[in-house]
C-alpha atoms as a printed R data frame, in Angstrom:
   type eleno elety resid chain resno       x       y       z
1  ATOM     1    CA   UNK     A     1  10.869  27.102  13.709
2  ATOM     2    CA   UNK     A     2   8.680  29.851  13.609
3  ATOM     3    CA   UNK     A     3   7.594  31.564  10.964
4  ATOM     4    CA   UNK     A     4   6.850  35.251  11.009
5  ATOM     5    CA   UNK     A     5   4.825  37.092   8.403
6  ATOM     6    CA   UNK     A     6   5.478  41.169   8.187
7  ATOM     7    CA   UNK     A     7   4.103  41.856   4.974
8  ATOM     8    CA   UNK     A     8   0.112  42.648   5.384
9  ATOM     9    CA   UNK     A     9  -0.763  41.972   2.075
10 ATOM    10    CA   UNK     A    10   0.976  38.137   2.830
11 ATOM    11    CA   UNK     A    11  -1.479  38.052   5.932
12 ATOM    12    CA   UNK     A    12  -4.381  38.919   4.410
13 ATOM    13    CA   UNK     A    13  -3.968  36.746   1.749
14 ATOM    14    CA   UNK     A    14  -2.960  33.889   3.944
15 ATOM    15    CA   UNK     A    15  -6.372  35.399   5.956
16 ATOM    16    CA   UNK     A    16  -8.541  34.641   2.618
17 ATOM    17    CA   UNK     A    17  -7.178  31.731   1.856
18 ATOM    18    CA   UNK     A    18  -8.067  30.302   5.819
19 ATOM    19    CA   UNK     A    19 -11.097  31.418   5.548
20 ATOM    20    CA   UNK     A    20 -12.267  29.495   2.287
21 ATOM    21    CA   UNK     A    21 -10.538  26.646   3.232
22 ATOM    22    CA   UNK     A    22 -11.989  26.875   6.810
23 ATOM    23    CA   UNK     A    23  -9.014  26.306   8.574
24 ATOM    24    CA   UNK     A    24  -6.327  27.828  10.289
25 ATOM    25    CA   UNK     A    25  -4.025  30.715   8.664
26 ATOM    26    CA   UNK     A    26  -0.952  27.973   9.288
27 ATOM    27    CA   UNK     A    27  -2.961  25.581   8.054
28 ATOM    28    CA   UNK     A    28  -3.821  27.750   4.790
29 ATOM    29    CA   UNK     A    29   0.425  28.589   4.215
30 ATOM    30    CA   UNK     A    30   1.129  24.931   4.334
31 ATOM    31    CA   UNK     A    31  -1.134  24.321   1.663
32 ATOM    32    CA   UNK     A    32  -0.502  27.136  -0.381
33 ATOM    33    CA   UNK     A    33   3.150  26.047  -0.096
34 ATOM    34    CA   UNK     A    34   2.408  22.656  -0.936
35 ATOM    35    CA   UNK     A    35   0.675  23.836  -3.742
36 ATOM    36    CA   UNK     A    36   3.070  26.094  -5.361
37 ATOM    37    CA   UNK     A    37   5.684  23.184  -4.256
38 ATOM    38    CA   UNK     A    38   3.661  20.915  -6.274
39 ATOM    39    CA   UNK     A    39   3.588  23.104  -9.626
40 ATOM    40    CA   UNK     A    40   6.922  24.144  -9.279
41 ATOM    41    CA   UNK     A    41   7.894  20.056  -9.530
42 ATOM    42    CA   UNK     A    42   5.327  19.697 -12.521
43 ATOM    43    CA   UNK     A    43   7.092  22.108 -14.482
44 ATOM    44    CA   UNK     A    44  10.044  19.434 -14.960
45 ATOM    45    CA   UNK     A    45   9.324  17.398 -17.729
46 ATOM    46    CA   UNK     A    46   8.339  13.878 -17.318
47 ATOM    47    CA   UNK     A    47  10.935  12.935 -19.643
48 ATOM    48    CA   UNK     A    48  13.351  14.416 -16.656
49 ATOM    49    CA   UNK     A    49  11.850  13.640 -13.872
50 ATOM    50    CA   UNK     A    50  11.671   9.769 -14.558
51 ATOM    51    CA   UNK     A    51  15.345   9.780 -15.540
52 ATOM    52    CA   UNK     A    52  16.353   7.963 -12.745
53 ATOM    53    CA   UNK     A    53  14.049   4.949 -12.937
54 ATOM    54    CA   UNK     A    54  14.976   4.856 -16.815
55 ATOM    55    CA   UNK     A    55  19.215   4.936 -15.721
56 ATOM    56    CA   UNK     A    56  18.267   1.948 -13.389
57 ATOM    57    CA   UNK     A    57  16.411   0.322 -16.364
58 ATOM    58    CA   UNK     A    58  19.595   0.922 -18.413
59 ATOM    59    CA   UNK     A    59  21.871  -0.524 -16.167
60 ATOM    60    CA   UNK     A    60  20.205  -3.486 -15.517
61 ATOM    61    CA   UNK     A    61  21.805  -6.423 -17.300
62 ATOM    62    CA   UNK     A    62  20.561  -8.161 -20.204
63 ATOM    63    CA   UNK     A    63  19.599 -11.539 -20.178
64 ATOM    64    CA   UNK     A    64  20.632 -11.933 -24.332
65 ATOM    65    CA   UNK     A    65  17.450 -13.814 -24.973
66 ATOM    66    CA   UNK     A    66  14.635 -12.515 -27.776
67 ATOM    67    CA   UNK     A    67  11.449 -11.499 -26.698
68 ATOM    68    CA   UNK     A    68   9.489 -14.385 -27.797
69 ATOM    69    CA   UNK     A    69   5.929 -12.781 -29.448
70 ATOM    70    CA   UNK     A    70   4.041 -15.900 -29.455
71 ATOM    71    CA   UNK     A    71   4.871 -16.186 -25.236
72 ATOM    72    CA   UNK     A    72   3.465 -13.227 -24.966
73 ATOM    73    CA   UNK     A    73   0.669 -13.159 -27.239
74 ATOM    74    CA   UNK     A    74  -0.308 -16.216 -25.330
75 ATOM    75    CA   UNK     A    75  -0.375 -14.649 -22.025
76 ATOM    76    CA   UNK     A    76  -2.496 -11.958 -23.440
77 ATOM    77    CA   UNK     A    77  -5.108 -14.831 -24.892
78 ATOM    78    CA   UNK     A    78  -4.133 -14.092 -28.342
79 ATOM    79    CA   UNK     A    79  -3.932 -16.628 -31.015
């Protein structure tokens, strides 16, 4: 799909932005698009964003044994 920019201050911008980057115009809106895309997604906390990793961490089932500090001070060569 096509893409069709009517605004002149968009083009010359997109224009600039090709031109430092040394690439095409297209080029230069996918990766000011990207970019913005990008920035947009970082302004989600992390807290948020990992929420679904830590939901399948919750649901996973316990095993109902205690974590056992000398195991793992052992596996971490610690007396």
């Amino acid at each position: 799909m096509a893409l069709n920019i009517r605004s002149r201050q968009v083009d010359a911008l997109a224009e600039k932005l090709a031109a430092r980057k040394r690439v095409t115009k297209t080029e230069a809106v996918r990766i000011a698009l990207e970019n913005e895309l990008r920035r947009s997604r970082d302004e989600v906390p992390l807290w948020e964003r990992l929420k679904p990793l830590r939901d399948r961490v919750a649901a996973a089932q316990s095993t109902g044994l205690a974590a056992d500090k000398a195991f793992f001070d052992e596996l971490n060569g610690e007396d």
